[in-house]
Each structure stands twice: as C-alpha cells, then as structure tokens.
N, C-alpha and C positions, 0 to 999 in steps of 0.2 A: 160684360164684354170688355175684351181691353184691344190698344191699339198699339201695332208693334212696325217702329220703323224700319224698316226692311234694306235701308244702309250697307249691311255686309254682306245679305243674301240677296237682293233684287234690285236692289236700287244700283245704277251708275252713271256717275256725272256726264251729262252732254255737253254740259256749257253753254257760252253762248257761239250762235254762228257768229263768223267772222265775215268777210265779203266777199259776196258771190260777184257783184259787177259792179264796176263804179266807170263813169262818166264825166270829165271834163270838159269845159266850155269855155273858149274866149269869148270876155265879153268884145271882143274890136276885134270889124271889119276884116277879113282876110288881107283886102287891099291894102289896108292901113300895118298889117302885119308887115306884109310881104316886104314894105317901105322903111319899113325902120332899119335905121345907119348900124346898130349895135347890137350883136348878140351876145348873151351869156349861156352857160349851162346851170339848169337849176332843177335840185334834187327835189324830186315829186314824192313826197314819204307819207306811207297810205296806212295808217293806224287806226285799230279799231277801239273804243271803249278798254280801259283801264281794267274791267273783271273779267276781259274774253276768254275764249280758250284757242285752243288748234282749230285748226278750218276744218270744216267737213269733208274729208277728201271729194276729190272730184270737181269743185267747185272752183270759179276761176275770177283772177282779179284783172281789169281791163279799164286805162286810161286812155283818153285821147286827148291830147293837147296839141293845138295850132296844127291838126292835119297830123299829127308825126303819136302811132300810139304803140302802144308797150303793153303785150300779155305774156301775164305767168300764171302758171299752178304754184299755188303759196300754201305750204305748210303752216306755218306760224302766224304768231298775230300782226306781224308786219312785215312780212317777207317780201312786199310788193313795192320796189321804189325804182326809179332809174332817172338817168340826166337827160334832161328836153334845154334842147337849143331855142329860147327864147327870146323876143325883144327886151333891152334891159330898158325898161320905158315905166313909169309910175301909172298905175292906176290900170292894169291887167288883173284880171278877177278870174279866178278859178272856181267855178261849182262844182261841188261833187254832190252826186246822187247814189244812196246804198237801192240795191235792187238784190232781192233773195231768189232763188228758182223756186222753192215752193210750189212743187209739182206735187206735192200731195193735196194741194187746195183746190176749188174750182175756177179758178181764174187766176195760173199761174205767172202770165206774163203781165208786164208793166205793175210789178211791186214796190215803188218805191217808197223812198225815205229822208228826209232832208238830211244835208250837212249844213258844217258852216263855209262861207264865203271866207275866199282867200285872198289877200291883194298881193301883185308880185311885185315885188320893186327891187333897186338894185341893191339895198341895204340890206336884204335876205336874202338866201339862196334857196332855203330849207323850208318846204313847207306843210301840214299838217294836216290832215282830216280825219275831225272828230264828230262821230256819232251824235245829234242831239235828239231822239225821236226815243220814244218808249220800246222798248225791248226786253226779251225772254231773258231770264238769268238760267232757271231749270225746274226743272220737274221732276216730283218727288212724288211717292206711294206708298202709303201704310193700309193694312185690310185690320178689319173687323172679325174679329173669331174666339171662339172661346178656348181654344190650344194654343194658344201664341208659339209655343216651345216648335211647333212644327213649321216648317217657312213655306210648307206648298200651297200652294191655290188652287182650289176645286168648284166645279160648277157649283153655283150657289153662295158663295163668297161674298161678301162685300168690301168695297177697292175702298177708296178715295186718294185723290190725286191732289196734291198741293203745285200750280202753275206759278213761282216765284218771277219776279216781272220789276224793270228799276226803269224809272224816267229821268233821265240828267237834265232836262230844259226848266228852264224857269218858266215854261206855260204847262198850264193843265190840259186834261185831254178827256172826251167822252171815246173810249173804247171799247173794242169789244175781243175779247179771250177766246178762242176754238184751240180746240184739242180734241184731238183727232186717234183712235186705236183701228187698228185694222188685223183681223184674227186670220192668220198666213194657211191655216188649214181649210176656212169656208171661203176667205175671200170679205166676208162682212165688214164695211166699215161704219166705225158708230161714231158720231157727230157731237160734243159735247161744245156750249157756248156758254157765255156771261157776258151783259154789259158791263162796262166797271168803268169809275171815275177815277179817272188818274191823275195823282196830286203831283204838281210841279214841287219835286222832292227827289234827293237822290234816295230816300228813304225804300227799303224794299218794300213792292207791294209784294201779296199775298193771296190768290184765290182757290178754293177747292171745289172739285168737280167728286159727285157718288157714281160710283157703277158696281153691278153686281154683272157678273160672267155666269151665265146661260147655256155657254158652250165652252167647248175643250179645243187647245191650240195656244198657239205663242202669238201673242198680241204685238206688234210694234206700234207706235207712235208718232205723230206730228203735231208738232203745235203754233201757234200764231197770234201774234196782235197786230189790229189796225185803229187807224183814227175815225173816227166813224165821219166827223167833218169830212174829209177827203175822200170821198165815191174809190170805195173797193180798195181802198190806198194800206197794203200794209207793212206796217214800219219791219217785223220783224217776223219770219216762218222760217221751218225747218224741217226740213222735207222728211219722209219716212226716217227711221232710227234705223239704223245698219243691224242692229243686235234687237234683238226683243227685249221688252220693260218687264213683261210677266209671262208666263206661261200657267196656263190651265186647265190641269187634269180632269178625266171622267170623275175619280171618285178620289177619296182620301185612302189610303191603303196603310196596314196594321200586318206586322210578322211576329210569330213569337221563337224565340231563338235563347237557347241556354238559361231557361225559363225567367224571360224578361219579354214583356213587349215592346215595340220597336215603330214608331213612326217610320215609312219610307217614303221618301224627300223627291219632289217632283217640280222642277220650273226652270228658271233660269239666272245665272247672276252666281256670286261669289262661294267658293273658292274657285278663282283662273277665271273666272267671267265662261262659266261650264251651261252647259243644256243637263237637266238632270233628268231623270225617269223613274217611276216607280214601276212598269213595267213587268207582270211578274217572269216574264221571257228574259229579262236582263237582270235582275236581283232576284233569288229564290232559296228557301229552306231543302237542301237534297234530303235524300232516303234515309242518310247518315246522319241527319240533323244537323247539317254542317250549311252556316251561311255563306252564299255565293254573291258578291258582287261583278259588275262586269264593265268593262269600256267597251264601248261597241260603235261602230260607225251604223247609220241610217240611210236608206234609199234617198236621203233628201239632202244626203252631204254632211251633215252634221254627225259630230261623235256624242253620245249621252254616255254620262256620267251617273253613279247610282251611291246612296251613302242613305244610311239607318242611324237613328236616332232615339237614345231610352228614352222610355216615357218616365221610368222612373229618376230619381236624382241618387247622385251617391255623395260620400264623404272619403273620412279615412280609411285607412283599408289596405288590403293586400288584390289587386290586380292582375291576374296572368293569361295570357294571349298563345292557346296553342294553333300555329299557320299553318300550310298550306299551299303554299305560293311561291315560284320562282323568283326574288325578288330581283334576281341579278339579269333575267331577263326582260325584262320590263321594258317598254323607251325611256328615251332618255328625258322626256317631258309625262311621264307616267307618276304619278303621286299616289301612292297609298296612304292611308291613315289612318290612327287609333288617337282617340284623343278625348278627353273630360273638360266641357265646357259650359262658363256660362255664359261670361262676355271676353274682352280683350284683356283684361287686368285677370282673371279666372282661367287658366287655360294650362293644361298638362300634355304633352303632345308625344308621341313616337310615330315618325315618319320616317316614309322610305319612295327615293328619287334621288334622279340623278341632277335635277332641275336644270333642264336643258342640255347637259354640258354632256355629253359620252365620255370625254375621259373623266369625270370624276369617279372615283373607286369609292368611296365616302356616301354611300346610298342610303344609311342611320343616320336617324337624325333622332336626340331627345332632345326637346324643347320647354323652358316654361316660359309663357308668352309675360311679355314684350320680348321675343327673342333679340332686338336688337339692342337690348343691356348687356355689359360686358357678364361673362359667367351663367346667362342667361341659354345657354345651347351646347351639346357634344355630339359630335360627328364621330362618325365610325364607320371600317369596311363590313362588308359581309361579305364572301367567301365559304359558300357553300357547296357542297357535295346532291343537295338532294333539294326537296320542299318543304320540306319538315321542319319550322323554327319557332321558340318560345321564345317571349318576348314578358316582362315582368313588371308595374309599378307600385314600389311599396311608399305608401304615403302618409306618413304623420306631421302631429302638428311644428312638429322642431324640424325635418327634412325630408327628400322626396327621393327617392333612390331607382335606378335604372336598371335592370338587367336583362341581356338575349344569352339564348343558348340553341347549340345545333341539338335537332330532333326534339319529338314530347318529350319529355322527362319533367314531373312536377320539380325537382330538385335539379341545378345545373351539375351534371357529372362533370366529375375533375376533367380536364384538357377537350372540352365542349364550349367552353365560353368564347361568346363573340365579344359580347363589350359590358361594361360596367359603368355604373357613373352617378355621382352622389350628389345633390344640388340642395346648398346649405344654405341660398340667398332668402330673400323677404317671403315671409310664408302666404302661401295662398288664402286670400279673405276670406271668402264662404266656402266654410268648412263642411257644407253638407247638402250644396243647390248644384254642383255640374251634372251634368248629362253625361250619357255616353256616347260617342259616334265613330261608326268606320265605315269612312268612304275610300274611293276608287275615281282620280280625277286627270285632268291634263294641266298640268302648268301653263297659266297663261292663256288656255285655250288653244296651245297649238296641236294642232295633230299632229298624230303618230307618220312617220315614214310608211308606212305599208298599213295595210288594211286591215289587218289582224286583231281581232278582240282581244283584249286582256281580262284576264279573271283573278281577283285575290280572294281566296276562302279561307274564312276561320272556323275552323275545323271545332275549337271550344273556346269558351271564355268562362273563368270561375272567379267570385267577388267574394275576398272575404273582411268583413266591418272589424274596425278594433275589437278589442273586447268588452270597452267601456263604451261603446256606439251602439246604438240602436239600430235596427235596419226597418225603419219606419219612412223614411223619404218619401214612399210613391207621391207623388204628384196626382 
C-alpha cells in the first residue's frame, strides 16, 4: 500500500481562523471614567497569530471599550482597528477574549479563549492582541490505496487526516482534538476525537485521525481544540469548510479509448479547486469510439468537471491529438487540456482557454511546467472555420516540439498551420513515468455565464515510442 499526498488534487489550505469576536473591558469604574480631566485617542489594533490566514468570510470582529464599540467585517489578518477616546490616566487594562462561532460543534456559544492584558497609558497609543491559547494551523489528507496514480476516492477507501495544531504560551495544556466530516448528500455526520498533551512550544503539533468512507458524497469539514481544564472552553474551531476536503464516488470507474485504459477522475480540489465526476452521463466512449468529456452544471448548483487519466506511462515518442471541439466557443473560464504528467518538475502541457479574460484571442497555450520560467510557454490564436483540429507533441531526449493544424490530416497540409514551437530548455527528468490526461475544467472554479454544457471530444489519439524505446511502461 502507499500513501499519496493529495496536495494538488484534494487538499487546500484553510488556515487558520482569524477573529470571529473579541471583547474589551475597563478594568475602572465607569464613574471613575466618566471623571477623568484628559482624553486621548488610542488606536485599538486587533492582530491575530503571526501564521494566520484570511478570515473566514462572514465572521465578524467586535470591540467595546469604555461603552463606545466598533464593528467591522474584516477580511484580513488585521483589518480591525479604530481610535477610542480614552482616559489618558496610567494603569487602564484592556482584556481581550477570542470567541469562534463554531456552529458546527454542540455547544456553539461562549467559546472562548485568552489574550494578553494590555495596560493603556499615555506613552502608547497603539495596542495589540496576541493570541496565547493553542490553536489549529490545518488539516491535511492522504488515502491508502494501491493506485496512487488515480486521485478519486471510492466507498471503501481508506482516509487519514493529519490535524496540525501550534501553542505559542509558555504553559502546557491537556487537550482535546475533534474533527468533524459531514457527507452533504446523507446529511451523516461522523465525530472523530483525541486527547493530546500539548507542549508549551511554538513547536508544530501533529495528530492523525483513520476513516474509511462507506458512503458516496462530498464530505466537508470542521475542526477544533479545547483545554479540557476549562469546562467546554475552546481555544480554537472552524466552522463547516465552504468547499468539500474529499469527495466519494460509488465505485472506481476504468474506460478503454484508442486502445489504452484510462482511470476516470472523480472528487474535488485542483485543477481550479473543480467538482469532478466520473459519471458515465458526463464523460463517455460514443459509437465512433470517440472520447467525450463534458462541463456540466448539476441540480445542486455546482458545475462537475470530468478528465481521464493512462494507466499506462509513456516516454519519448511522437503524440498526435485528432479534435473535435469548438475551441473558440468555449467560456471564457473554460479549460481544456492535454497533457504528460508526473509531478510539477515533469509536465508537457497543451491548453486551450481564454483564462478568464474574453478578449484574449491567444486560447493555445504549449507549456512545459514550471511554466513561470522565461521560455517555459507559447501562446497562440486559433482561428477556425470548423472543429476539426490536430494538435501534435514530438519529444525527444535533446527537445520537445509543438505543432496544430486545421482539420485531421496525419501530416500538417501546406497553408493549414495554426502554430509551431520548439522548446530547447532543460530536458524533462523521467524519461519514461508521465501519464496521460485530458480534462475539461473551469479556471478558478468560476462558472460559466449561462447554463450551457461544454463538450471537448477527441475523436483519436495515436502514440508512437522512438525507435530505440520500448513500449513496455504499463504500470
């Protein structure tokens, strides 16, 4: 069995929450307030932890100081400050209290969390609150399987969950960990927990939760720590995940197309942070043996996205792509792709998108990844009459060469060529472990303006090995 982190297809950073409420307190008497000869204005500036991220939208930041308080919706890690008209008098003590909504927990309200004490005096004006209580950094999932190559999850899987967790106080803490999945198609939610000792250390902790999925559906997530000293007290939760962590199909599904078989890709998460499907109603082999991928909106609001993947591995070789496909009609967030992959340093790409922009004319794209190396990319229009387009990669060990052409033609006919392009930079490592894949996505995850499915079909795909290459790969 091997374990494969899921980083580029399933995984994405949540970070940490930032503050949902926070609370100020004079320590003196109103009257005593009310009495003093001298006021200043002094900026209240509401910081969270040094590793945070963006707030969770919706979430709101709330000070009261001396009766006079100040809310905002705060994007950022500090976006919440403003000037209170204070006594300028020595020995005024601000408290602040973190409190999460942590509506996904059973005892949502009164979560708090200590800060540190602030003393106001007239030799600052500017003052801080900083986190000192244990808190989530993020959550990670890698599965169990013996295909690693294929990113989907299917009933009977096995998960595991890495809950990364940091404590900046100089005390220790008996804790305890929940994390929380809830499957949006039955409604089930399953309860996972751990006590754990937490060491006064800015050192990251580290805990892992098993689960295996029983059912089919997109799972989201919440997770949380408390101090278990303090009755129900907890430092740090985060309510439902906006996006789904995994999604989990009926079954694992297998196409055979231009006599290769073909993993079809089913969950959630990258490319564009997409819903994927194996669906055989939205990816399918026609009459003509010709692969159909599709973009499709769902009664549930969501577009799924659909992309195949070889089982087998290729190398050097001649590549040719006969299409199908309106590509100039597409949205303008609509992404096709062809492309030989193993990881981010391994990667040969032809795309086609307008990536967000409508007036971009420049809808080619050959790539070999890290595309943001100078000389690393060539853009080009397309300008077609019809759907009918070849598309070419020929790769050896010294360079990697680009070519489309209007209509099939195994050879590009004179005054047919769309684009050319020769890529003489640092050769591709593993000369013989890419895959193949072509998917059908959304940039970004945004939707289409209109409703409308999109279909890109490749009509053929023919592979031929050097002459000195084996065709021995399969995997």
């Amino acid at each position: 069995m091997h374990f494969l982190n899921l980083g580029q297809h399933f995984f994405f950073f949540m970070g940490v929450m930032v503050l949902s409420g926070l609370e100020a307190f004079s320590a003196l008497p109103q009257d005593q307030i009310k009495s003093a000869d001298k006021v200043e204005q002094v900026l209240i500036h509401l910081k969270n932890i040094a590793e945070g991220s963006k707030l969770i939208p919706g979430s709101e930041g709330i000070i009261n100081l001396e009766n006079r308080s100040y809310k905002e919706e705060s994007q950022t890690l500090d976006g919440m400050a403003s000037f209170y008209e204070v006594p300028a008098k020595k020995g005024y003590t601000v408290k602040g209290m973190y409190k999460s909504p942590g509506e996904a927990f059973d005892h949502p309200t009164e979560l708090w969390g200590i800060w540190h004490d602030i003393e106001i005096s007239p030799q600052r004006t500017e003052y801080s609150f900083v986190r000192n209580m244990p808190y989530i950094v993020d959550v990670k999932m890698s599965y169990q399987r013996e295909n690693t190559a294929n990113p989907s999850l299917a009933k009977g899987d096995e998960m595991i969950f890495n809950v990364l967790y940091r404590n900046p106080s100089t005390k220790g803490y008996k804790s305890r960990l929940v994390l929380l999945l809830q499957n949006s198609r039955s409604g089930e939610i399953i309860r996972m927990e751990k006590d754990v000792e937490v060491q006064p250390s800015e050192r990251l902790g580290n805990e892992h939760f098993e689960f295996t999925a029983h059912e089919a559906g997109e799972y989201y997530f919440a997770v949380g720590v408390f101090v278990k000293q303090r009755i129900n007290q907890w430092t740090d939760s985060w309510d439902w995940s906006e996006a789904p962590l995994f999604f989990v199909t009926s079954e694992h599904r297998t196409i055979d197309f231009a006599g290769y078989s073909w993993d079809v890709k089913a969950g959630y998460g990258n490319p564009g942070g997409n819903f994927w499907s194996n669906d055989s109603s939205l990816i399918w082999i026609d009459g003509r043996g010709r692969l159909n991928l599709t973009l499709s909106p769902a009664p549930n609001g969501n577009w799924y996205a659909t992309e195949v993947i070889s089982q087998k591995t290729f190398g050097h070789g001649i590549y040719t792509f006969y299409l199908d496909a309106d590509l100039q009609a597409f949205d303008p967030h609509v992404v096709a792709g062809i492309f030989l992959y193993q990881d981010e340093e391994n990667e040969i790409d032809i795309e086609f998108s307008r990536w967000g922009d409508s007036e971009n004319y420049q809808l080619g794209n050959y790539v070999i990844q890290p595309s943001e190396q100078p000389g690393n990319h060539f853009r080009f229009p397309i300008l077609t009459s019809g759907s009918y387009t070849t598309h070419r990669i020929v790769w050896t060990p010294h360079e990697i060469l680009f070519s489309s052409w209007h209509g099939h033609y195994d050879q590009a006919p004179e005054g047919r060529i769309i684009a050319q392009w020769q890529y003489a930079g640092a050769p591709i490592q593993n000369q013989d472990r890419l895959r193949l894949f072509f998917n059908l996505w959304l940039f970004r995850g945004i939707k289409p303006k209109s409703d409308k499915p999109e279909i890109f079909t490749i009509a053929r795909f023919n592979y031929e090995p050097l002459s000195n290459q084996s065709d021995d790969t399969e995997q």
